[in-house]
MIFI-542685 format. One record per atom (N, C-alpha, C): x, y, z; residue in three letters. Coordinates in steps of 0.001 Angstrom, whole numbers, padded with zeros to 6 digits, always signed. Example, Ala and Ser with C-alpha at 12.3 -4.5 7.8 and 13.67 -1.06 7.14 Angstrom:
<nodes>
+013190-005690+007800ALA/+012300-004500+007800ALA/+013200-003300+007800ALA/+012850-002250+007080SER/+013670-001060+007140SER/+012900+000030+007870SER/
</nodes>
This chain:
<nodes>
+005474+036837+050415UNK/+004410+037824+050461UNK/+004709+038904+051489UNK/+005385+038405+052435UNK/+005622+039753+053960UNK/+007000+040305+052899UNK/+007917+039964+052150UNK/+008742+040620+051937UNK/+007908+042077+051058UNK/+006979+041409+049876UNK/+005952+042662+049046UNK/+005472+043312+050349UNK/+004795+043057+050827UNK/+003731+043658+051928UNK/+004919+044789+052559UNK/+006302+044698+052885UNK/+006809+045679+053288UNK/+007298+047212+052383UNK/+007379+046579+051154UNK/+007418+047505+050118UNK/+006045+048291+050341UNK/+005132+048557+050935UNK/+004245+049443+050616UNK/+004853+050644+051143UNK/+003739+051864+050636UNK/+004476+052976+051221UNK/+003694+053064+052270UNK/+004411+053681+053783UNK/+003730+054424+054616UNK/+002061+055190+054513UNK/+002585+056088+053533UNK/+001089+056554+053976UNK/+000108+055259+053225UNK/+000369+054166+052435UNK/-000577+053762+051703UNK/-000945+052372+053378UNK/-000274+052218+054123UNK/-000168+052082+055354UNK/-001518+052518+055900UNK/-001031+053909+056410UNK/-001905+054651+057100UNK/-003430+054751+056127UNK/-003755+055180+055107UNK/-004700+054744+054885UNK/-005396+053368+054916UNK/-004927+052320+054177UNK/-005609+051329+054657UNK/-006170+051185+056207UNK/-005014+051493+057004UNK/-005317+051282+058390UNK/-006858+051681+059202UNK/-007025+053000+058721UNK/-007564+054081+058724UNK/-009076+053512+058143UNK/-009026+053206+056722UNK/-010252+052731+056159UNK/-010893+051281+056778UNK/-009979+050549+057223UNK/-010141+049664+057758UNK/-010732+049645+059010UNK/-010294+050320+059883UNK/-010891+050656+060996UNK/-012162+051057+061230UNK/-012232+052151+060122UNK/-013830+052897+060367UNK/-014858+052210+059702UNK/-014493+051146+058871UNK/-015051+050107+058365UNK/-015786+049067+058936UNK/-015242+048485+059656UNK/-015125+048002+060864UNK/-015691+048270+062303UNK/-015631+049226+062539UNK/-016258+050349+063487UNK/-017407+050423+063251UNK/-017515+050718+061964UNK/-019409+051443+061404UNK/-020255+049584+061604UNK/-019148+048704+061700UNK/-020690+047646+062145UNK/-021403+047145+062883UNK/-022119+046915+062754UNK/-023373+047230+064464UNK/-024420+045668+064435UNK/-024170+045166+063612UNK/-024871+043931+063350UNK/-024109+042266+063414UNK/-024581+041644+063962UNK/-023320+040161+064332UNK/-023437+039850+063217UNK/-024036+039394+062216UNK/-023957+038437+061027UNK/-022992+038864+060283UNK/-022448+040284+060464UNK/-021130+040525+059343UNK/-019804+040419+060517UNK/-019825+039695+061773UNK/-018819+039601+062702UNK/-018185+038927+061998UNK/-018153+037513+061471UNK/-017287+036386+060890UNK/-016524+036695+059556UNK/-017641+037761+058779UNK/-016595+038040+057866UNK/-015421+039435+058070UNK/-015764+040267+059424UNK/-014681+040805+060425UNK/-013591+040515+060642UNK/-014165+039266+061260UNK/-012761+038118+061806UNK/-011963+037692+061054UNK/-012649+037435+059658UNK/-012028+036194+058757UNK/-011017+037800+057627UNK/-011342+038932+057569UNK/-010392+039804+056946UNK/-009654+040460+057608UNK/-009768+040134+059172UNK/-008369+040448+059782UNK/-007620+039881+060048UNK/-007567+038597+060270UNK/-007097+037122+060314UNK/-006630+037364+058487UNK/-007356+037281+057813UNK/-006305+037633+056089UNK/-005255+038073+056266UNK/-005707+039886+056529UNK/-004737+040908+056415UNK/-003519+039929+057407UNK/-003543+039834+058765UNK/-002404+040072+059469UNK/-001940+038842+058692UNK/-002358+037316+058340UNK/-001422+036437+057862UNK/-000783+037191+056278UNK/-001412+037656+055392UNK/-000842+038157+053940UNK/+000517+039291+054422UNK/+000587+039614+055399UNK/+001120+040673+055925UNK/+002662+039647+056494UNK/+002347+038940+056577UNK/+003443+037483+057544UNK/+003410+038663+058726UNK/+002361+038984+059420UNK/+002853+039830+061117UNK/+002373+039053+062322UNK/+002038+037215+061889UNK/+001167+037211+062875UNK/+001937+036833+064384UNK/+003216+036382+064505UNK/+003780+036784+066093UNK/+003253+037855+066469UNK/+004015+039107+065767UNK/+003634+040457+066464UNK/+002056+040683+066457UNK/+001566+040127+066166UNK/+000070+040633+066167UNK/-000301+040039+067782UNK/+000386+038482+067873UNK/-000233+037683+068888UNK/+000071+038259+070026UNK/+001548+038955+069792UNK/+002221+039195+071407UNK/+001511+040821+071575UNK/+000888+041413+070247UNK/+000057+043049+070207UNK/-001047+042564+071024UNK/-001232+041426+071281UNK/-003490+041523+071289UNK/-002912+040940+072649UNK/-002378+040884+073575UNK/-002615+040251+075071UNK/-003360+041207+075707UNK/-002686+042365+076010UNK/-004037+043551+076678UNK/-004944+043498+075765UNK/-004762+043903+074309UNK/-006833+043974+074011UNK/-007671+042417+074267UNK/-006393+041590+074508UNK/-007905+040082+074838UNK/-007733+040584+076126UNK/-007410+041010+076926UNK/-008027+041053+078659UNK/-009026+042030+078306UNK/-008974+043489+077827UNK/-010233+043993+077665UNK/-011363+043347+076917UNK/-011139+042550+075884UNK/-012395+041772+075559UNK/-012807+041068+076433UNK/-012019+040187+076973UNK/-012478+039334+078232UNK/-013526+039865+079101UNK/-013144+040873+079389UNK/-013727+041752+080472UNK/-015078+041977+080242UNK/-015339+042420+079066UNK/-016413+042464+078267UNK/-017190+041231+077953UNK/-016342+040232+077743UNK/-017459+039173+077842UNK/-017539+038529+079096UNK/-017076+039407+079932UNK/-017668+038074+081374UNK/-018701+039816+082122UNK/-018605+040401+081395UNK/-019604+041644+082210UNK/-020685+041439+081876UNK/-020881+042511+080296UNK/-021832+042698+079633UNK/-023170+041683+079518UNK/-022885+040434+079506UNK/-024038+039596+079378UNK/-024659+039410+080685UNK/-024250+039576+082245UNK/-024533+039875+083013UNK/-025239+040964+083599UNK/-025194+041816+082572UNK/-025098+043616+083522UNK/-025834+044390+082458UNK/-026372+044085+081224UNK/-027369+044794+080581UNK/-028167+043823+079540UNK/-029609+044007+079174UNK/-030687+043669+078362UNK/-031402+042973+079524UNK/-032457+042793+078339UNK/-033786+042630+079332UNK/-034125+040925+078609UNK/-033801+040124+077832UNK/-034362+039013+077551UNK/-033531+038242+078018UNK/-033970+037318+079117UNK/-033439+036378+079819UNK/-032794+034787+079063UNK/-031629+034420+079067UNK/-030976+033366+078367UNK/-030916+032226+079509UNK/-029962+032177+079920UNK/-030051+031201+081395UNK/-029900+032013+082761UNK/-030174+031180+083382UNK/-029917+031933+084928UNK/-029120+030887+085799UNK/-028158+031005+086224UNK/-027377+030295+087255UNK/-027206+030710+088279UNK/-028365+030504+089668UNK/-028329+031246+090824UNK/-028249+032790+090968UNK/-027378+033715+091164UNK/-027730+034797+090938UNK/-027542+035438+089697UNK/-026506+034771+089014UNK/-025987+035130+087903UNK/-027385+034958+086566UNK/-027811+036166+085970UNK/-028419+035931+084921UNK/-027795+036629+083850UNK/-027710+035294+082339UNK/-027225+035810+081589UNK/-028504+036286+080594UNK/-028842+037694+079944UNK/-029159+038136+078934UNK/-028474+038295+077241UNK/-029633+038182+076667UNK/-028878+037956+074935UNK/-028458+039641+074916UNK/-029723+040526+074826UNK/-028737+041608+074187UNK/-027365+042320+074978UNK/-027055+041810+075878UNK/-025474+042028+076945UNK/-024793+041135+076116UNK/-024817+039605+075744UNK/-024143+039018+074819UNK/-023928+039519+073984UNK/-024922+039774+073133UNK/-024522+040742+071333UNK/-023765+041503+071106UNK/-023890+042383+072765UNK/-023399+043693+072362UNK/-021752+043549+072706UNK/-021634+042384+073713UNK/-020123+041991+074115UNK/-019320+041649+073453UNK/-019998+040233+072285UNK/-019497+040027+071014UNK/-019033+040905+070482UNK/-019972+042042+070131UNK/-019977+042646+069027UNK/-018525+043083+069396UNK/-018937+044130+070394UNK/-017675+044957+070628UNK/-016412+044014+071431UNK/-016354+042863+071530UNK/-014760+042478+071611UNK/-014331+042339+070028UNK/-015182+041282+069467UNK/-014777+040905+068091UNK/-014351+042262+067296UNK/-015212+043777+067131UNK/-014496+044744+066569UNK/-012667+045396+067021UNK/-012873+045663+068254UNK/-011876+045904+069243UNK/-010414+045008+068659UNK/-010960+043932+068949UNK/-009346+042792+068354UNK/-008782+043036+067112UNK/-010405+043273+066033UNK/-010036+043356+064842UNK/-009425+044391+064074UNK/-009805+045271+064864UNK/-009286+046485+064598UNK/-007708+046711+065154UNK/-007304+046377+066025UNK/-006147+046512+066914UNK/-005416+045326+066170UNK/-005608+044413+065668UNK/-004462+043435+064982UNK/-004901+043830+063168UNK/-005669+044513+062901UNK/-005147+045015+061476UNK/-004160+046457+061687UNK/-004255+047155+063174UNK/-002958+047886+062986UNK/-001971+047972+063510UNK/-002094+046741+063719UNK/-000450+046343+064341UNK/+000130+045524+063272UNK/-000978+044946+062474UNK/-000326+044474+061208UNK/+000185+045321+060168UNK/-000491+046409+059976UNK/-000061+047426+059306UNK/+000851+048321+059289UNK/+000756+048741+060789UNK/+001680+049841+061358UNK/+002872+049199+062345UNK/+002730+048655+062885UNK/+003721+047907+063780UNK/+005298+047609+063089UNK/+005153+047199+061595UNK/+006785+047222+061016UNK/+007583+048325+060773UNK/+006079+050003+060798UNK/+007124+050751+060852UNK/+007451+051604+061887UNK/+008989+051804+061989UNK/+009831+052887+062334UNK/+008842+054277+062685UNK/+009235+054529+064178UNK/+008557+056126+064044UNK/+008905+057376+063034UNK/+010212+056871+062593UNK/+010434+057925+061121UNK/+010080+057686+060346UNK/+009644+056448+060122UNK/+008759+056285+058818UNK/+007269+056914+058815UNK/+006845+056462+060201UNK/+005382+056428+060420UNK/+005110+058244+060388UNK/+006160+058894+061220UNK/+006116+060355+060716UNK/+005917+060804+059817UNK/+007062+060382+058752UNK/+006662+060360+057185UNK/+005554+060466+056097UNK/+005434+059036+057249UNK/+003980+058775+056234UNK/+002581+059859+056926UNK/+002847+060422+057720UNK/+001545+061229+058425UNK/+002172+062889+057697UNK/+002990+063040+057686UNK/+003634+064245+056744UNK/+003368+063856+055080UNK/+003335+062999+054757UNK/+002520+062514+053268UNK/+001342+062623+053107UNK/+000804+062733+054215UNK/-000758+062579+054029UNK/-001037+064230+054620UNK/-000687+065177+054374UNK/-000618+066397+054714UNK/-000756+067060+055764UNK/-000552+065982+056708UNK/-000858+066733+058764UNK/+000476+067993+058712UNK/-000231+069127+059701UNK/+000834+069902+059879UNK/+002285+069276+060211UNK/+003482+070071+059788UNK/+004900+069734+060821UNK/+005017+069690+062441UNK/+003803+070545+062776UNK/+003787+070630+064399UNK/+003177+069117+064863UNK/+002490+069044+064077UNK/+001619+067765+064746UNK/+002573+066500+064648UNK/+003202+066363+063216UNK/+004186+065257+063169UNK/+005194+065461+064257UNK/+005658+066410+063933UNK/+006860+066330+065011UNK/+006364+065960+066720UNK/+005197+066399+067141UNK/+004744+066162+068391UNK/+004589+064511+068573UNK/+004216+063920+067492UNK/+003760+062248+067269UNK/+005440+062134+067500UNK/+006247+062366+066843UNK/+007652+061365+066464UNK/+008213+061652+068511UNK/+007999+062788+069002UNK/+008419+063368+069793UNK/+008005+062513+071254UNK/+006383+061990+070669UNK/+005664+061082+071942UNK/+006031+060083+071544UNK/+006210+058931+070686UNK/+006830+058135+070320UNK/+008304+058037+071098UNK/+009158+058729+070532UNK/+010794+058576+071923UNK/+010440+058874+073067UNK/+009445+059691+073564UNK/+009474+059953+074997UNK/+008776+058289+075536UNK/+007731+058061+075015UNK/+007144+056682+075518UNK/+008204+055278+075247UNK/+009388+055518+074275UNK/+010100+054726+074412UNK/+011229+054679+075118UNK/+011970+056291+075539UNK/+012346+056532+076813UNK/+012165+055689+077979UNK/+010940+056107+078504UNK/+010107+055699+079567UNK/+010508+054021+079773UNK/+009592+053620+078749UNK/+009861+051742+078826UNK/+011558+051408+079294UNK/+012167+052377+078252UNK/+013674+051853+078753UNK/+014195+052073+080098UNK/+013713+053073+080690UNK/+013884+053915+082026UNK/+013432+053226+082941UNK/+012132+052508+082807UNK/+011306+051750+083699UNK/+012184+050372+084043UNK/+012691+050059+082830UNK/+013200+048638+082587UNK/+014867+048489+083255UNK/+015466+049572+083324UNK/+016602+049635+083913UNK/+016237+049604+085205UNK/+015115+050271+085937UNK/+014845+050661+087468UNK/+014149+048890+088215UNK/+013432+048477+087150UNK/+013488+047324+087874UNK/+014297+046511+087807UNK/+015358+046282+086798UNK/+016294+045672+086810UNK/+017260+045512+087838UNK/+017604+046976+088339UNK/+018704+047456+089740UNK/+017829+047132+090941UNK/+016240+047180+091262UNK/+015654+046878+091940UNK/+015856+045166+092320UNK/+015876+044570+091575UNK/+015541+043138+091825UNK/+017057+042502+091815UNK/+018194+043538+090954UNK/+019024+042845+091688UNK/+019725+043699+093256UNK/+018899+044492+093781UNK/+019149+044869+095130UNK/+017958+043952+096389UNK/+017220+043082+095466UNK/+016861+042401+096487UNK/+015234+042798+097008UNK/+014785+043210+095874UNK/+013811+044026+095961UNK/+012617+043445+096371UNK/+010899+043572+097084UNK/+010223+042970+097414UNK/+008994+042345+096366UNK/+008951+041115+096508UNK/+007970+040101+095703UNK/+006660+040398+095399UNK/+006148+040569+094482UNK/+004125+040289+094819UNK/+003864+041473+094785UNK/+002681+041813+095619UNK/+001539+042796+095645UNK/+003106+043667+096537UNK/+003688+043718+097779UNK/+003731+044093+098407UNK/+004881+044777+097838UNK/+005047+044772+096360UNK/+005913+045485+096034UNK/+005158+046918+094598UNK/+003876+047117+095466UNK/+003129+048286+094449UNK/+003658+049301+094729UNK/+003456+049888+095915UNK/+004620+050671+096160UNK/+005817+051577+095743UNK/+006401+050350+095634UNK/+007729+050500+095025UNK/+007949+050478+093480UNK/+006998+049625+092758UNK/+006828+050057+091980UNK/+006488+051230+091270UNK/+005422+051870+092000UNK/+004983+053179+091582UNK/+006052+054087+091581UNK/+006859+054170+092631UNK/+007666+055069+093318UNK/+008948+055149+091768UNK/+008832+054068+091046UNK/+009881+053406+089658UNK/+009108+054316+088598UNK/+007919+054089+088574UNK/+007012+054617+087607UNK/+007059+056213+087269UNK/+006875+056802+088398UNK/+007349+057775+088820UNK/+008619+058587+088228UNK/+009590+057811+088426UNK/+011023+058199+088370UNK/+011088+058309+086907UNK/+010600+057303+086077UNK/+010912+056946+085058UNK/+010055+057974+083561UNK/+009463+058504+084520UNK/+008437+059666+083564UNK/+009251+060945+083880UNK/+009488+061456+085551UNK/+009963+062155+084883UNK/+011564+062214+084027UNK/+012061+061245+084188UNK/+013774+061250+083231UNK/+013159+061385+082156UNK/+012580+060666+082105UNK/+011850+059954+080086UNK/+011682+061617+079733UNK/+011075+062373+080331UNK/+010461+063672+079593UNK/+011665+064881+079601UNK/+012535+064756+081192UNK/+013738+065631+080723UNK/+014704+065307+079896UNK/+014167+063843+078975UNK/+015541+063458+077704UNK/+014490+064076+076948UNK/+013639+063520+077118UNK/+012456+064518+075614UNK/+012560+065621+075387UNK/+013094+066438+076606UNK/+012848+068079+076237UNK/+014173+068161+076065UNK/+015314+067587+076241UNK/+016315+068000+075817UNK/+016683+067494+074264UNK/+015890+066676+073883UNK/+016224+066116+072255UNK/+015783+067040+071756UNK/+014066+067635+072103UNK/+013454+068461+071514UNK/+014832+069838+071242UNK/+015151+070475+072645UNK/+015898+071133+072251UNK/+016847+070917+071252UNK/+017574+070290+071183UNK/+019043+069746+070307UNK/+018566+069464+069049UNK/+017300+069652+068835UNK/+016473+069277+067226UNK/+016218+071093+066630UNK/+015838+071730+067941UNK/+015901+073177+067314UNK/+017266+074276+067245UNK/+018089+073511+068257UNK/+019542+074092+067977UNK/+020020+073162+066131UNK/+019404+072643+066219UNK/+020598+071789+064663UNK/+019440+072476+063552UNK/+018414+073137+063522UNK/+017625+073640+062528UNK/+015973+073063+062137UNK/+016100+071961+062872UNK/+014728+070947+062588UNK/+013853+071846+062645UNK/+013012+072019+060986UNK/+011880+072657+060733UNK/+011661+073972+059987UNK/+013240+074211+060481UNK/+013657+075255+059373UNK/+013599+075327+057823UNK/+014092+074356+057350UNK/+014011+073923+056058UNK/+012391+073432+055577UNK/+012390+073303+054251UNK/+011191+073240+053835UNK/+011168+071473+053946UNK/+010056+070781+054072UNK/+010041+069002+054468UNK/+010287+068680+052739UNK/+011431+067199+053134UNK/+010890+066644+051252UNK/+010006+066062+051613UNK/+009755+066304+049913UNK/+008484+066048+049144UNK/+008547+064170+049485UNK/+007329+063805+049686UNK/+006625+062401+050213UNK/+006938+061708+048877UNK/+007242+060270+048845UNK/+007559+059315+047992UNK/+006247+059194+047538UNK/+006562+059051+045974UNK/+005421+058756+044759UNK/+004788+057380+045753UNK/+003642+057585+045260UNK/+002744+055779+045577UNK/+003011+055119+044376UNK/+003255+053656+044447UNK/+003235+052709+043623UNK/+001982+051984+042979UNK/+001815+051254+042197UNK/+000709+050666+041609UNK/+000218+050095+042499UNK/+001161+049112+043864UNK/+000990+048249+044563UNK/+000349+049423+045843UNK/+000614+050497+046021UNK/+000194+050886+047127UNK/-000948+051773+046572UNK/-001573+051736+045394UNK/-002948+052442+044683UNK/-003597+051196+044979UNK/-003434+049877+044712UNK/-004247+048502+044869UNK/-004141+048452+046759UNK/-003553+048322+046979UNK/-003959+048252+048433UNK/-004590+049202+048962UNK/-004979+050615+049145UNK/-005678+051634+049687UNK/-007162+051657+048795UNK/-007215+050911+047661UNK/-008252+050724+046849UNK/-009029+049388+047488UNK/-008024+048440+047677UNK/-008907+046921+048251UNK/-008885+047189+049659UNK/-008351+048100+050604UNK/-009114+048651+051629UNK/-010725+049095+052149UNK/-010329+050231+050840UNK/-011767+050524+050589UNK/-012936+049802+050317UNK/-012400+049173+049150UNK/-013747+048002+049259UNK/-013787+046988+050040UNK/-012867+047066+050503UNK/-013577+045676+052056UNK/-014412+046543+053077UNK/-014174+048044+053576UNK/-014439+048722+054097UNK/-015866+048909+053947UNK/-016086+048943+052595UNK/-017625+049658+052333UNK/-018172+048065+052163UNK/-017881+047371+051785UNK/-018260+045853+051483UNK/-018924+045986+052935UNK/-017795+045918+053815UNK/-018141+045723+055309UNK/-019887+046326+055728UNK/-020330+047932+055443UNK/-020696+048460+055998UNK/-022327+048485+054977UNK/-021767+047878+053670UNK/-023348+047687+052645UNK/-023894+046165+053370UNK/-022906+045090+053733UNK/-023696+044157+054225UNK/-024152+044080+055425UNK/-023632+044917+056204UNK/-024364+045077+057686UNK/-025198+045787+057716UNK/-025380+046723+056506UNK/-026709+047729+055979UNK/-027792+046584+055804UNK/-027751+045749+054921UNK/-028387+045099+054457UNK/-030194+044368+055119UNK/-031009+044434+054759UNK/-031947+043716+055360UNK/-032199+042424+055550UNK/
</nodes>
């Protein structure tokens, strides 16, 4: 099934992604949380992405976390338990739920989606879906510069630690001072690719034309949709 699932096209990608999200987004009610959970948990297993999904969601579970050890503390007015100073309220719960459970779900249907592709693909597919050339090219452009960076960062601590570099907190510092370094190289390779893309003609020429969609990528941007609106008639619902 992950071998089909990669045959889709890009933009049929980006739409789903897209419908999915705002789908998702538009719900405001817990009783449609589980069936949230249970079609992003689908998607990423039908997709075979779920490593990359697991090792995608470590920062968004610390921001959920965060959210659920705040929110039920720190807003509504109907009292649940109280443990010394700590009082927990329901609507701070609801709303913590709500918004971790969207947050995850949303962030591991597009890492399931988008995560296998290539920034030339993913360009592609945003040039298929008719965004200007300026705008694509600026995406493909932040894309290498942010992967620059990681690599830049990753060499500087590397030479750091094998020069003996300092442990723990007491090495923020020095870290920063890496962080630093590593933005600006990352951006003078960026502006020099950029250049070497307008010395060789990039943009000059007219873009090809975006790959036909398949039957398989009309059924997937279609069963997007209706999970999407599915999503947003039952959280309508009375």
């Amino acid at each position: 099934m992950a071998e089909r699932a990669e045959a889709l096209n890009p933009r049929a990608r980006l739409v789903a992604a897209l419908l999915l999200a705002f789908g998702i987004a538009a719900v405001q009610g817990g009783a449609v949380l589980p069936l949230v959970a249970a079609l992003a948990g689908g998607v990423v297993l039908a997709l075979g992405q779920g490593r990359r999904v697991v090792r995608g969601l470590r920062a968004p579970a610390l921001l959920a976390m965060a959210l659920l050890l705040v929110l039920p503390f720190a807003a509504g007015g109907t009292v649940l338990a109280q443990i010394g100073p700590l009082v927990l309220r329901q609507e701070g719960l609801q709303a913590a739920v709500l918004m971790a459970t969207r947050l995850l779900s949303i962030v591991a249907l597009t890492l399931a989606l988008l995560a296998p592709l290539s920034p030339a693909q993913l360009v592609a597919g945003l040039r298929g879906l008719g965004l200007p050339g300026l705008i694509t090219d600026l995406a493909l452009l932040t894309a290498r510069y942010l992967e620059e960076t990681r690599a830049e960062l990753a060499r500087a601590q590397l030479a750091r630690r094998l020069r003996g570099g300092r442990p723990g907190w007491r090495a923020v510092p020095d870290q920063a001072a890496l962080l630093a370094c590593a933005l600006i190289r990352a951006q003078t390779r960026a502006e020099r690719l950029w250049a070497a893309m307008r010395l060789r003609g990039h943009g000059a020429a007219p873009m090809a034309p975006a790959a036909a969609l398949t039957t398989r990528d009309r059924v997937a941007m279609t069963g997007a949709a209706g999970a999407a609106l599915a999503l947003v008639l039952l959280d309508r619902m009375p």
